[in-house]
C-alpha positions in Angstrom: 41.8 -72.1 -9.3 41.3 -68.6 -8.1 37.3 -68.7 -9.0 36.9 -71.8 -6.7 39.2 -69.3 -3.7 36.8 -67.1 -4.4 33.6 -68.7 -4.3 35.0 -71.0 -1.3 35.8 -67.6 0.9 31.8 -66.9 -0.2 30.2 -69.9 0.9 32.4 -69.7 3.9 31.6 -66.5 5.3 28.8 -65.3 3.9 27.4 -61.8 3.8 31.1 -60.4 5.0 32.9 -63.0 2.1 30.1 -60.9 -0.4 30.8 -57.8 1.3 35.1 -57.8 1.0 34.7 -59.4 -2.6 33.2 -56.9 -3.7 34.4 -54.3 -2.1 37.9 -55.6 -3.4 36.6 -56.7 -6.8 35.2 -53.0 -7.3 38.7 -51.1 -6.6 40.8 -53.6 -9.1 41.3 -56.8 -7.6 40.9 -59.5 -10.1 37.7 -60.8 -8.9 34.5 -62.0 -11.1 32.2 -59.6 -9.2 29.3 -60.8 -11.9 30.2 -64.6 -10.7 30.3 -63.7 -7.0 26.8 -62.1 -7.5 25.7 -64.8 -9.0 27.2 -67.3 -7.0 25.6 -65.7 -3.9 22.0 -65.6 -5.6 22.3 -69.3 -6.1 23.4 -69.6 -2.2 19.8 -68.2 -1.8 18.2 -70.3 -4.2 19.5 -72.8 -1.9 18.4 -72.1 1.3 21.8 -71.2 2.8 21.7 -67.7 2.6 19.1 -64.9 3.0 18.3 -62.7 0.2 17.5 -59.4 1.8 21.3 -59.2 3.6 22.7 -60.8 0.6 21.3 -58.3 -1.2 22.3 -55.7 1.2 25.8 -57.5 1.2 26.6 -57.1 -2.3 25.3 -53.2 -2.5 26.8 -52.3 0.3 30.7 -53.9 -0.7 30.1 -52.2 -4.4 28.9 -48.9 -2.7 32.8 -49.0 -0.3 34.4 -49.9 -3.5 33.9 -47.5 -5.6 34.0 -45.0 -3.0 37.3 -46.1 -1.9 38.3 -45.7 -5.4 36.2 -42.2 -5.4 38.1 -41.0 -2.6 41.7 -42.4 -3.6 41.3 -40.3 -7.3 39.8 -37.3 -5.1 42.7 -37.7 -2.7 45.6 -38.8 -5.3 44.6 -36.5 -8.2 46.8 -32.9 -7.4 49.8 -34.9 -6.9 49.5 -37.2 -9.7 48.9 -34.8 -12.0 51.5 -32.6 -11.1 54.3 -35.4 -11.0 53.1 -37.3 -14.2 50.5 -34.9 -15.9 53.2 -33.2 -18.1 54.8 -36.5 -19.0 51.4 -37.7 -20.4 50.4 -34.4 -22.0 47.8 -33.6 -19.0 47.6 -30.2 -18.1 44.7 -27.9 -16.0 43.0 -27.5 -19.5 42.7 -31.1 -20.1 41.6 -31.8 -16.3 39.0 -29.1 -16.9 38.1 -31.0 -19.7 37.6 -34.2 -18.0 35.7 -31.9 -15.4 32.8 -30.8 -17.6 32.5 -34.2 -19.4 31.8 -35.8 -15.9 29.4 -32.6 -15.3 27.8 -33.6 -18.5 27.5 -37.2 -19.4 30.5 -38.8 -17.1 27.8 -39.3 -14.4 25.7 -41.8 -16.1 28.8 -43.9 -16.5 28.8 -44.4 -12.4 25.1 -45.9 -13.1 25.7 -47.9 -16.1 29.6 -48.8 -15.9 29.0 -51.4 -13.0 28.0 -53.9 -15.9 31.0 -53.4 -17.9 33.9 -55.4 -16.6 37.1 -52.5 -16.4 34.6 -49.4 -16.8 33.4 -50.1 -13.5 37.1 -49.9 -12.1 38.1 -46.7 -13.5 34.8 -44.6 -13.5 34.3 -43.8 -9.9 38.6 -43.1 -9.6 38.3 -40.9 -12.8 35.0 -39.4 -10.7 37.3 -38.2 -7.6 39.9 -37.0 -10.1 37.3 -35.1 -11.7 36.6 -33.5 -8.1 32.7 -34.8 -9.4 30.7 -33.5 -6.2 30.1 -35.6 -3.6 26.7 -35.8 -3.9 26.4 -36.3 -7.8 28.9 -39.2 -7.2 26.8 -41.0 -4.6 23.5 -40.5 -6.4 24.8 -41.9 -9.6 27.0 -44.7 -8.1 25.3 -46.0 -5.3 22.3 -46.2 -7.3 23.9 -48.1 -10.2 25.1 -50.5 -7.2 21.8 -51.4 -6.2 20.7 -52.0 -9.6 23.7 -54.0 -10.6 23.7 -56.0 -7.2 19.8 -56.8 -7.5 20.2 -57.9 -11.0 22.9 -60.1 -10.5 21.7 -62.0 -7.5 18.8 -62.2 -9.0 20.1 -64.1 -12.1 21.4 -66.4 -9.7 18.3 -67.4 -7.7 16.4 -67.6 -10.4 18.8 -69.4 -12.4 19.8 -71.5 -9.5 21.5 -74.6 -10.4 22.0 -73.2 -13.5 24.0 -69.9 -12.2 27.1 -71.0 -13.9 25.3 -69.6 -17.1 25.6 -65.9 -16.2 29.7 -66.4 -15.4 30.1 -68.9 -18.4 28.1 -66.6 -21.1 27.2 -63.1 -20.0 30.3 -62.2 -18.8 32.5 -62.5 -21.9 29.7 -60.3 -23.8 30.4 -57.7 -21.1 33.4 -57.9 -21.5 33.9 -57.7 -25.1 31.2 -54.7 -24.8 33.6 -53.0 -22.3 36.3 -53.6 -24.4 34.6 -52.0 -27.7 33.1 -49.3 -25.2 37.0 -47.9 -23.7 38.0 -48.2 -27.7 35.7 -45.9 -28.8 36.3 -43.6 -26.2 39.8 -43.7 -26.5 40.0 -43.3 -30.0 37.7 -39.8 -29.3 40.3 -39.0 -27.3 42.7 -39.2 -29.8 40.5 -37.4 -32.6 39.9 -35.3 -30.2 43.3 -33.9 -29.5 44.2 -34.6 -33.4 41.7 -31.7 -34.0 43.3 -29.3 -32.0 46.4 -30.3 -33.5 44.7 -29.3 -36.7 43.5 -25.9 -35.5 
């Protein structure tokens, strides 16, 4: 019931229904951003829509998502960590932590972690909390947007009729990857601070 809302609101308006779906889907709302994509691409295939602004529709909503959720872990990060950082062991060592692991290898997760369904949600907030630099951030994310958003309409031109594939059998493999992927790096976490432990 809620995919058919959401596909309705994009056949209904278009490039802006792209735009705030994705731009919603992006900061947490439970939106099948891969399906709207999709779904778009196959409103090109039929003549209804035009790919270039659809295109520029669905780069430009991921792009204001994740820098809405950029700025809200840039703007939100001080206070949360100082009214719930000790009650969930986070101190200025652990936030310098977090810090140098964006610095290092954190950044390619805001050009790869569009495809993974909840990476994508948390990377460019953990990005602001990180106080990543602005210009790192944009590089990284708004050119995995782009990427993600051409793929994705793509699919669904080219798959046209057919689109229903890329929601029906891609998606759960992304997000049983995703799921697998935040595992893994929560259980380094853990070893992680076990080892200290140790020490």
């Amino acid at each position: 019931m809620l995919t058919e809302t959401i596909l309705r609101w994009a056949t209904e308006y278009g490039y802006i229904g792209i735009f705030s779906l994705l731009t919603l889907g992006i900061i947490g709302a439970p939106i099948p951003d891969e399906g709207v994509l999709a779904f778009a691409g196959y409103l090109v295939y039929e003549g209804k829509l035009q790919l270039f602004p659809t295109v520029a529709a669905a780069f430009l909503g991921s792009v204001c998502g994740i820098t809405l959720s950029y700025g809200l872990g840039r703007s939100l990060s001080n206070y949360l960590i100082t009214k719930f950082g000790r009650a969930v062991q986070i101190t200025g060592d652990k936030v310098t932590h977090i810090q140098n692991w964006y610095d290092r290898v954190g950044k390619w997760g805001l050009l790869f972690g569009y495809y993974l369904p909840g990476v994508r949600h948390l990377i460019g907030f953990g990005a602001g909390i990180a106080k990543l630099p602005v210009s790192v951030f944009a590089l990284f994310a708004f050119t995995g947007a782009f990427i993600w958003s051409v793929t994705f309409v793509s699919a669904g031109y080219f798959l046209g009729r057919q689109w229903t594939l890329v929601f029906g059998r891609i998606r759960p493999t992304l997000m049983t990857s995703s799921i697998v992927i935040l595992s893994l790096f929560l259980l380094y976490i853990v070893g992680q601070q076990f080892l200290r432990q140790r020490k």
